[in-house]
C-alpha positions as CSV (number, residue, x, y, z in Angstrom):
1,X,-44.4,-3.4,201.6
2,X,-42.8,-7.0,200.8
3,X,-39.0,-5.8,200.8
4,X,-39.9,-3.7,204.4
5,X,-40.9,-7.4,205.6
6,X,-37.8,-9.3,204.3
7,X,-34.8,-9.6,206.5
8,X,-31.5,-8.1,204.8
9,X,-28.1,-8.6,205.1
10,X,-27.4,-4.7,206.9
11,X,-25.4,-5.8,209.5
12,X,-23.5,-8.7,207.7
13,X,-19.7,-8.2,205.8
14,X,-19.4,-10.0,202.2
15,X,-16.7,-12.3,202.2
16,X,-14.8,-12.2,199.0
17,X,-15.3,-15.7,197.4
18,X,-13.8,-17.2,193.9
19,X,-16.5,-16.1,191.0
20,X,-16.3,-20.1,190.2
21,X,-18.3,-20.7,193.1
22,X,-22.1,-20.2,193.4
23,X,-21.7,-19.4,197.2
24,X,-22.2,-15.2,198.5
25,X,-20.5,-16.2,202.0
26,X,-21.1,-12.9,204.6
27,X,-19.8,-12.6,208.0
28,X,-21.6,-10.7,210.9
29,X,-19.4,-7.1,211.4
30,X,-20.1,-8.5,215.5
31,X,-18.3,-11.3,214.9
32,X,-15.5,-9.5,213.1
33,X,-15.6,-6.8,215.7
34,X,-14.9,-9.6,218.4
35,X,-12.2,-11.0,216.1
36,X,-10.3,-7.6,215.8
37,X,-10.3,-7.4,219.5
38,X,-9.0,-11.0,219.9
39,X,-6.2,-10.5,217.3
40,X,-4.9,-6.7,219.1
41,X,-5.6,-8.0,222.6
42,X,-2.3,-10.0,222.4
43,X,-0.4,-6.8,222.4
44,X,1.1,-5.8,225.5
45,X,1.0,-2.3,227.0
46,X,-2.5,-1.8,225.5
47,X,-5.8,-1.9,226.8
48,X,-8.7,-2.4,224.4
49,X,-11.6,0.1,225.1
50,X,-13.8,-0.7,222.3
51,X,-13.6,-2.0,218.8
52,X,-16.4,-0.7,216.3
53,X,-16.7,-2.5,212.9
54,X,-18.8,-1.0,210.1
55,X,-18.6,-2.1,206.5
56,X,-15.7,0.5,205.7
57,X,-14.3,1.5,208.5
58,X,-12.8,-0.3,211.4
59,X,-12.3,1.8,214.8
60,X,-10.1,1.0,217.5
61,X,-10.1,2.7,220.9
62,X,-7.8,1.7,224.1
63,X,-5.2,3.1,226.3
64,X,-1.7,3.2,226.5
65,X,-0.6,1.1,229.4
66,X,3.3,1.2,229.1
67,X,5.5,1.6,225.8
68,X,6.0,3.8,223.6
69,X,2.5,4.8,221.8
70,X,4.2,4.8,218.1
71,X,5.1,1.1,218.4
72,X,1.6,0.1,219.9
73,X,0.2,1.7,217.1
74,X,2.5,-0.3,214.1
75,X,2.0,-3.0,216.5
76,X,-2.1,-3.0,216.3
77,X,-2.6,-1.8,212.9
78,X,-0.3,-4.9,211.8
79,X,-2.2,-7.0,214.0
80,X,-5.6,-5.7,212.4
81,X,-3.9,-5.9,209.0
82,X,-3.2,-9.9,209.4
83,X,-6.4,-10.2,210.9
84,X,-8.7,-8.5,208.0
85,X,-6.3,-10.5,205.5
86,X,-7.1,-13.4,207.4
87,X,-10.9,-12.7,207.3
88,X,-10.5,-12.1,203.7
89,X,-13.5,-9.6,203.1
90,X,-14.5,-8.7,199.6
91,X,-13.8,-5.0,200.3
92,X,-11.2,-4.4,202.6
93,X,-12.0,-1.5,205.5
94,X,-9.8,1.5,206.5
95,X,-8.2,0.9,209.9
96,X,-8.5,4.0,212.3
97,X,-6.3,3.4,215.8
98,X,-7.3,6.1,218.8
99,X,-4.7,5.5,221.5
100,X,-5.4,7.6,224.6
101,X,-3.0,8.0,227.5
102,X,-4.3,6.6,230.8
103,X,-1.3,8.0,232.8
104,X,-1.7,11.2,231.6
105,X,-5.7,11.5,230.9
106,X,-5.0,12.7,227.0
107,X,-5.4,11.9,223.4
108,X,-2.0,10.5,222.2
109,X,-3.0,10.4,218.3
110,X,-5.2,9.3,215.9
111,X,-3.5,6.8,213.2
112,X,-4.2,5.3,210.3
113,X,-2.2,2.7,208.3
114,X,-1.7,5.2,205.1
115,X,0.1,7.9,207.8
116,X,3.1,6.8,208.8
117,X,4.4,8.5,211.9
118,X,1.5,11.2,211.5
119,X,-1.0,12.3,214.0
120,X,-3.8,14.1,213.8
């Protein structure tokens, strides 16, 4: 009954400190999620649809505006990549990129950073 009344740390990220400090910093994955979009929103030729963080997987959604959908892809799973280094979690998340095509109303592929060049 006590630990049902407690508040927990469910939607919070551990940030990966030095084991020489006392401190157990944690980041909220909302405030990460907004980070993400932040960093890939810089690219051009995408549009961010949605963002969703969760402690080991980080989803990206948006369209293809103009380019060529293999370099939007390097170019926002580098920009997540600097951003999660940046962050500096203690476990580091997969990174899953859905691009869809807006002009054409279909799926261009589903990446990842460990595929090169594949799509699912």
């Amino acid at each position: 009954m006590l630990l049902a009344l407690t508040p927990g740390h469910r939607r919070a990220l551990a940030l990966g400190c030095p084991p020489s400090l006392p401190v157990r910093a944690r980041i909220r994955r909302t405030h990460a999620a907004r980070l993400v979009r932040a960093a890939i929103a810089d690219v051009p030729g995408l549009r961010v649809r949605s963002v969703r963080f969760r402690p080991r997987k980080v989803t990206v959604r948006a369209y293809v505006a103009f380019g060529a959908p293999q370099d939007l892809r390097k170019a926002t799973t580098d920009a997540v990549s600097r951003t999660l280094e940046s962050m500096s979690l203690a476990r580091r998340p997969r990174v899953r990129v859905v691009l869809s095509d807006r002009r054409e109303g279909r799926v261009v592929g589903v990446g990842r950073p460990s595929q090169e060049g594949a799509d699912a």
